[in-house]
N, C-alpha and C positions, 0 to 999 in steps of 0.2 A: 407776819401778816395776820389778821384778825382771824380767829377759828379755820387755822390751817389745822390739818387734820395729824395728830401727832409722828406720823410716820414720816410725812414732807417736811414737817420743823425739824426733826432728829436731823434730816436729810439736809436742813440751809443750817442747822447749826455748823452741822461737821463740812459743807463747803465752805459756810464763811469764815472757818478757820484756814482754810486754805488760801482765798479772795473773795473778801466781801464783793456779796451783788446786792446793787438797787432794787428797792422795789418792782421796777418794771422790767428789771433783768429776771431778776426769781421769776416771776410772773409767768414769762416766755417760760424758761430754763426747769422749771417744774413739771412743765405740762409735756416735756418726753422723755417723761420717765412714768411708767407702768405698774399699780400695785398689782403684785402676785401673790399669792400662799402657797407652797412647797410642804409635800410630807416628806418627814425623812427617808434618806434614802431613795431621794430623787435622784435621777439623774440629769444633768442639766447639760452638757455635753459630755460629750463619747470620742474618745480617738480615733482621728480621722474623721472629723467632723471641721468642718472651718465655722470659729466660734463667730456669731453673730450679737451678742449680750454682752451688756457686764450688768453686774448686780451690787446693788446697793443692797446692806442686812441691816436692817431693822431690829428683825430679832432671826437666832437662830445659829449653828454651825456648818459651816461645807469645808470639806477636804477636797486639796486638788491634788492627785496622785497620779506616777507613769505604775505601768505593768509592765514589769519583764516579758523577756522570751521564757521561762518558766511558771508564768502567769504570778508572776510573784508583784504584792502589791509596794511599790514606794511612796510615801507620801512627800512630795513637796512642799505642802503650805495647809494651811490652818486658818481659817475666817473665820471671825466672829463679829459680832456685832459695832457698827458703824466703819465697817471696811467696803472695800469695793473688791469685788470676785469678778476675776473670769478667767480665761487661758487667756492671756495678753500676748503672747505672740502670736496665736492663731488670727485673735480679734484684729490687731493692728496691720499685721501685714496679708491677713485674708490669704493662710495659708490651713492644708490638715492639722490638727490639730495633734500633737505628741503624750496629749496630757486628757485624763476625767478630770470633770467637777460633778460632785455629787456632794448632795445637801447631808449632814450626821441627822441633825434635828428639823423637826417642823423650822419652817423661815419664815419669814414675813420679808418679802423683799420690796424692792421698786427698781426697774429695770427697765435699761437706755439700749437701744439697740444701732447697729452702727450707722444705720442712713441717719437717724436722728442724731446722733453724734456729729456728723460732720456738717448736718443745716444747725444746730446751735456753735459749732465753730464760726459759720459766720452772722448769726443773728445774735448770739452773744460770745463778743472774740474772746471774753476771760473765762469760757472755757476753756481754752487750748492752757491757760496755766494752770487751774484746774486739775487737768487730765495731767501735766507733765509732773505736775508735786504727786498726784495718785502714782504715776510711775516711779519718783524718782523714793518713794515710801516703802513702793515692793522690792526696786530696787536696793534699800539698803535694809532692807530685811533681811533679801539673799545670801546680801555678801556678810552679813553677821551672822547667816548660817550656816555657809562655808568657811568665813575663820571656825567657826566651834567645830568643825570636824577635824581643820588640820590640827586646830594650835589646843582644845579645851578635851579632856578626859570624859566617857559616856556621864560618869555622874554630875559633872561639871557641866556636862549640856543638860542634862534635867536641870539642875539645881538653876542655871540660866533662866529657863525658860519657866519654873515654877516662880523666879522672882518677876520675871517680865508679864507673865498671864497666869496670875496663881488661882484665878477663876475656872481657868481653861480646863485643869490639871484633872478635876475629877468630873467635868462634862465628855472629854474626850475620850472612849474608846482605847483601854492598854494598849492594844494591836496597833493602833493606828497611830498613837502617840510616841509608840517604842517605835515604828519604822520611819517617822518624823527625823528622833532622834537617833535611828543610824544605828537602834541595838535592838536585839532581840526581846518580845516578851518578858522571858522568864528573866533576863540582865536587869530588866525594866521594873519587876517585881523587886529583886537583891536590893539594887538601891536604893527603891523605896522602903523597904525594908530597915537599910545600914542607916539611912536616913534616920526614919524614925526612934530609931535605937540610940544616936547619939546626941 
């Protein structure tokens, strides 16, 4: 549409890769969704929170991580730019939440929250495929990050993940990167290290 503001183009680019909307669908289907700005090291839910958002990234990074009984951090997932963020189990089934999201960097988002979610399910039904390729997206991320735990070697899951987001690599946080990938800091350093050396 004519001087859409570049943040909601970004935003019908990457739906209409998933199902083109009309005209008068975008139209509807834009206006419940929210710009925000985030400084880093927001927190955007907390555990034990039942998430109410998901987020569209424009610009920016957020990690969603559990906490041990040790206070120990895990990270599950990595967002970047033109992904959708949120605790999706919390959201969907409107329970506590098990998991933080917290923004690494300033973000630029735009953010649907879930009553508006479920009146564009039925003002525009092709959201619901939509939302289901958004799911079934995180969905096989997961499961491509649980093979690399069982069946792929620590450096073999960097080496993975530096060909899949080799952008990612020197925006992210060592700490946060290394506990991503299931190994410590200083293992995280060696093989960037053995890396570079051969």
């Amino acid at each position: 549409m004519a001087n859409e503001p570049e943040i909601y183009a970004r935003l019908r680019t990457v739906v209409d890769k998933l199902v083109p909307l009309s005209n008068d669908e975008w139209a509807i289907f834009r206006t419940f969704f929210i710009q925000k700005e985030m400084d880093a090291r927001t927190m955007l839910t907390r555990k034990g929170q039942i998430e109410d958002e998901i987020y569209f990234i424009h610009s920016g990074l957020m990690r969603l991580y559990y906490t041990t009984e040790n206070d120990e951090q895990i990270t599950a997932f990595i967002f970047s730019e033109n992904l959708f963020a949120s605790c999706l189990e919390s959201f969907i089934e409107q329970i506590p939440s098990t998991q933080d999201l917290e923004t690494l960097e300033p973000c630029s988002l735009l953010v649907l929250n879930k009553t508006g979610l479920e009146q564009l399910y039925d003002l525009v039904p092709k959201t619901s495929i939509i939302m289901r390729k958004v799911m079934e997206q995180r969905f096989i991320s997961a499961q491509r990050l649980l093979s690399s735990y069982i069946l792929a070697s620590p450096q073999e899951r960097y080496e993975l993940f530096a060909r899949h987001y080799p952008a990612l690599v020197q925006r992210v946080p060592q700490y946060i990167l290394a506990s991503f990938l299931g190994i410590t800091p200083v293992s995280l350093s060696r093989i960037r290290k053995r890396i570079s050396k051969s």
